[in-house]
C-alpha positions, 0 to 999 in steps of 0.5 A, spaced: 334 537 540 326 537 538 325 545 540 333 547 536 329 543 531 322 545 531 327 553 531 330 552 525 324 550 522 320 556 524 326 561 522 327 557 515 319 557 514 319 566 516 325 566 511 321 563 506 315 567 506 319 573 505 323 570 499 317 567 495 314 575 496 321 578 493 322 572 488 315 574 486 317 582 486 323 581 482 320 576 477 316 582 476 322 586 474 326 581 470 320 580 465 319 587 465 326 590 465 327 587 457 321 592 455 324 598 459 330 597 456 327 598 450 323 604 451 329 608 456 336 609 453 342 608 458 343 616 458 336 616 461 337 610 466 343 614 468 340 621 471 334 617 474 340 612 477 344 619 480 338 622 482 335 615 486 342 615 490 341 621 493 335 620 495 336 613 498 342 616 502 337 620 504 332 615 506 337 611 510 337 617 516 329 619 515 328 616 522 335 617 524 335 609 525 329 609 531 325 605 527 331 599 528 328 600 536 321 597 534 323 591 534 326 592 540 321 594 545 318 588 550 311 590 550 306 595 544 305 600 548 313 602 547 312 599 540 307 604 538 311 609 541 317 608 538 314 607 530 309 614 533 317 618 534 320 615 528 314 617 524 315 624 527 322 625 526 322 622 519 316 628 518 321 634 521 326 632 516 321 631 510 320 639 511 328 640 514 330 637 506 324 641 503 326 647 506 333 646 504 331 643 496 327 650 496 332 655 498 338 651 495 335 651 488 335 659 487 342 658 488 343 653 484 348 654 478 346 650 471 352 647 471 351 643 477 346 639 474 340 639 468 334 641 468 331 635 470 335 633 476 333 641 479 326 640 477 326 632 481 330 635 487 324 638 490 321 631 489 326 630 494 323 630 501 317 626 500 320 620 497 324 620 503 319 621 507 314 615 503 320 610 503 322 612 511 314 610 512 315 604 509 321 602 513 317 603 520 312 599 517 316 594 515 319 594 522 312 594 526 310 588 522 316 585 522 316 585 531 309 581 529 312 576 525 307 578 520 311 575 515 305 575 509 303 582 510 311 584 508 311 579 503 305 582 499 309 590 501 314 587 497 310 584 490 306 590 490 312 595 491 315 592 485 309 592 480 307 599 483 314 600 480 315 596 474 309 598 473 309 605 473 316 605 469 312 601 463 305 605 463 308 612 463 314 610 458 309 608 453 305 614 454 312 617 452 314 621 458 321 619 458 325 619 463 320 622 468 317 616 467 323 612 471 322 617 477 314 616 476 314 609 476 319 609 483 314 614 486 309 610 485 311 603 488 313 607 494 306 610 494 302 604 494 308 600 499 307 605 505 298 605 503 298 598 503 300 598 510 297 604 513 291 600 510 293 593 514 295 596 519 288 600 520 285 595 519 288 590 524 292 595 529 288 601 530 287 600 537 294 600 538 294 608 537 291 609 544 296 607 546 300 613 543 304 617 549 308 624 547 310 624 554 314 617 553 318 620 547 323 624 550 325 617 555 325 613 548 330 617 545 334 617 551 334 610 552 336 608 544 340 615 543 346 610 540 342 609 534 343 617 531 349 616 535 352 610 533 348 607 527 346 613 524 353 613 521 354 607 520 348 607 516 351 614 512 358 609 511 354 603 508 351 609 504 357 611 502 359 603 499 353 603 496 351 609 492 359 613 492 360 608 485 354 612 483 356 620 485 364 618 483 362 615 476 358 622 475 364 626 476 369 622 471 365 618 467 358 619 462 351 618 464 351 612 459 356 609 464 352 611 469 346 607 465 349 601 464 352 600 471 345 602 474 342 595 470 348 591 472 346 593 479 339 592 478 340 585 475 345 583 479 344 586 486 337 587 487 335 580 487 340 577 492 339 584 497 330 584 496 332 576 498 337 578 503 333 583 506 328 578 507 334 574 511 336 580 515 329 581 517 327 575 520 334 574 523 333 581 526 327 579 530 330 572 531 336 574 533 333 579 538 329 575 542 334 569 543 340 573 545 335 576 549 333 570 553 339 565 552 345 570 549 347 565 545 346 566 536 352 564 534 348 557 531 343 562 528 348 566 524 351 561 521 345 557 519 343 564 515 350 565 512 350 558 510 342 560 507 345 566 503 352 563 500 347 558 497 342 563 495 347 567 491 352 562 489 347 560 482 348 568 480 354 568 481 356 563 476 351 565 471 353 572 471 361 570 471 360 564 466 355 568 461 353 576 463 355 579 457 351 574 453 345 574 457 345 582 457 345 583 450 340 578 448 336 580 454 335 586 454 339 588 447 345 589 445 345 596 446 345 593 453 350 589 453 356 593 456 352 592 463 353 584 462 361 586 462 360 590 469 356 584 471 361 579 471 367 584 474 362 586 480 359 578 481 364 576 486 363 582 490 356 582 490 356 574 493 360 577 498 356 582 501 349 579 500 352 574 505 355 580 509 348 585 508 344 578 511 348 578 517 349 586 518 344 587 523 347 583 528 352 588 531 346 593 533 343 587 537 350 586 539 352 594 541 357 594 536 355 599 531 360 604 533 365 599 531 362 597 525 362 604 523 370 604 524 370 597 520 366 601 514 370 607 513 375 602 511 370 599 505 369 607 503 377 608 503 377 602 498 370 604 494 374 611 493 381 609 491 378 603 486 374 609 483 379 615 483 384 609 480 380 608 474 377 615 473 384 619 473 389 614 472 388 609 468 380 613 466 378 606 464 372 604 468 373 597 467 380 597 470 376 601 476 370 597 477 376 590 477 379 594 483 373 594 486 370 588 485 377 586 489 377 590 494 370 590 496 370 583 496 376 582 501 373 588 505 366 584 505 370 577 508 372 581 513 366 584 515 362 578 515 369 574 519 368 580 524 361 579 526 362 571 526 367 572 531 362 576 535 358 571 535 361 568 542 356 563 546 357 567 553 352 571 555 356 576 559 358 579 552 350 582 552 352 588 557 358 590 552 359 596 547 
């Protein structure tokens, strides 16, 4: 009993020092977002917000998923080699992508987008690349329980951000000062680990052997296989809201549901990604010792629907209000957004904390499977609101329901997972 409790109390402890480090972070992007809103018009914030998906649909496969093994791995020396490999795989695609950006725009009708998006694209490769160098990192310190160091990374990739956005849109550089301010915080996330881990892990490189390359990515080939499109699915969920409201709705559209988002999801999923990470390494370790995490699981859902629940409230009782004062009146349509999608937000926060237990279970193809079905929900909601009733309300209120039944379903799933039998550890 005085072991399961000093557990609970060091998961609690490791939670928190991520969560102080992205409540900072994103306090810094809510005292800042009243300015930006200010200085940016929703027309702006929406090709900026088009743009980012592509890229962060991207960023989702920059290593093909091998990152996820780092975590993994029992000893550094196969550590260092599955960060060397992922790195090396995210620098092939960062060239594959330039290589297609390059030929692709000569080609590229006006039509197809404005001259600034041409002129982003080939931005394209090296902002995957800088934010697949984060990930590693991330999974790398994360292995290490270096909880501080990721803490800090998340502050300094928000001011760099914020930062960034504020200084360049004063400047008056319009909306080239959004993409600036995004590069910028990435920029100085991936150097400030590069630099800690320099400085603390240098060693480590030594250890670094081509030769164990090919037998790694043999060993963990399910993750390309298996993860890699489940990660393309949840990108899909995440970013198809963006590309289908692209095709039947305005840029100002787009706007306002990208500061609806940034409001309403970017806190609980900079919270709920600090959850999922040290639940990531937790939950690796106690399966593979004892194969039982169930307990583990349901404390973290617990943590996250606690978590989430104020916002919930808040956003459903006063969202319009609040955005119209906050961020001003031109702003406030993305305050009606956000009460519709608030009570799909509450879900999947609680589903995303939770999502990498079936890649410790090896169910990553069923979850993949399980995720086409929350596309086919996305696209229907969409095309319902954009051609037949071409009422983006209408549509965002299916989605929300949709969704909302759709992440309940998934987090039930992963529970039912959770089976306190060891055996289950071999299967598929």
């Amino acid at each position: 009993m005085i072991d399961l409790f000093a557990y609970r109390s060091k998961f609690l402890t490791n939670t928190l020092k991520l969560v102080v480090g992205a409540g900072i972070g994103q306090a810094i992007t809510l005292i800042i977002a009243p300015i930006l809103t200010r200085i940016y018009t929703p027309s702006e914030f929406g090709v900026y917000t088009f743009f980012i998906s592509i890229v962060g649909g991207f960023a989702l496969i920059a290593t093909l998923r091998y990152e996820m093994a780092i975590i993994l791995q029992r000893d550094e020396k196969q550590a260092i080699n599955m960060a060397s490999l992922s790195l090396l795989i995210s620098f092939c695609i960062c060239c594959f992508l330039l290589l297609l950006v390059t030929t692709g725009a000569l080609f590229l009708p006006d039509s197809l987008g404005t001259r600034v998006m041409k002129q982003w694209l080939f931005l394209l490769p090296f902002l995957v690349l800088l934010i697949g160098i984060g990930n590693i990192f991330q999974n790398w310190f994360n292995r290490g329980s270096r909880y501080p160091i990721l803490a800090i990374g998340k502050v300094i990739n928000s001011a760099g951000n914020n930062g960034g956005m504020l200084i360049l849109g004063l400047i008056g550089v319009g909306v080239w000062g959004l993409l600036g301010g995004y590069m910028i915080g990435y920029f100085l996330f991936a150097l400030f680990f590069l630099i800690v881990f320099l400085y603390s892990d240098r060693a480590s490189l030594k250890n670094i052997n081509f030769s164990l390359f090919s037998s790694l990515a043999k060993r963990h080939r399910d993750l390309p296989l298996s993860n890699s499109p489940q990660a393309i699915g949840e990108m899909v969920q995440t970013y198809g809201i963006v590309y289908l409201a692209q095709i039947f709705f305005t840029s100002s559209i787009i706007g306002w549901f990208s500061l609806s988002m940034r409001v309403l999801q970017a806190p609980l999923m900079l919270i709920g990604s600090s959850l999922s990470q040290v639940l990531y390494k937790d939950a690796s370790e106690q399966y593979r010792s004892t194969g039982q995490i169930k307990g583990l699981v349901w404390k973290t859902v617990k943590l996250s629907s606690l978590i989430a629940l104020p916002v919930l409230l808040v956003l459903v009782i006063a969202g319009p209000w609040l955005f119209g004062m906050i961020f001003g009146e031109t702003w406030r349509e993305s305050g009606i957004y956000a009460r519709i999608l608030a009570p799909w937000m509450f879900f999947d926060f609680i589903r995303y904390s939770i999502s990498q237990i079936p890649l410790i279970l090896r169910k990553t193809r069923s979850m993949f499977y399980i995720s086409i079905v929350g596309n086919l929900f996305m696209v229907i909601s969409m095309c319902l609101g954009g051609i037949v009733f071409q009422d983006i309300l209408i549509g965002f209120t299916i989605l929300s329901v949709l969704m909302s039944i759709y992440s309940i379903g998934v987090i039930l799933w992963i529970l039912s997972l959770t089976k306190p039998i060891r055996d289950d550890k071999d299967k598929s």
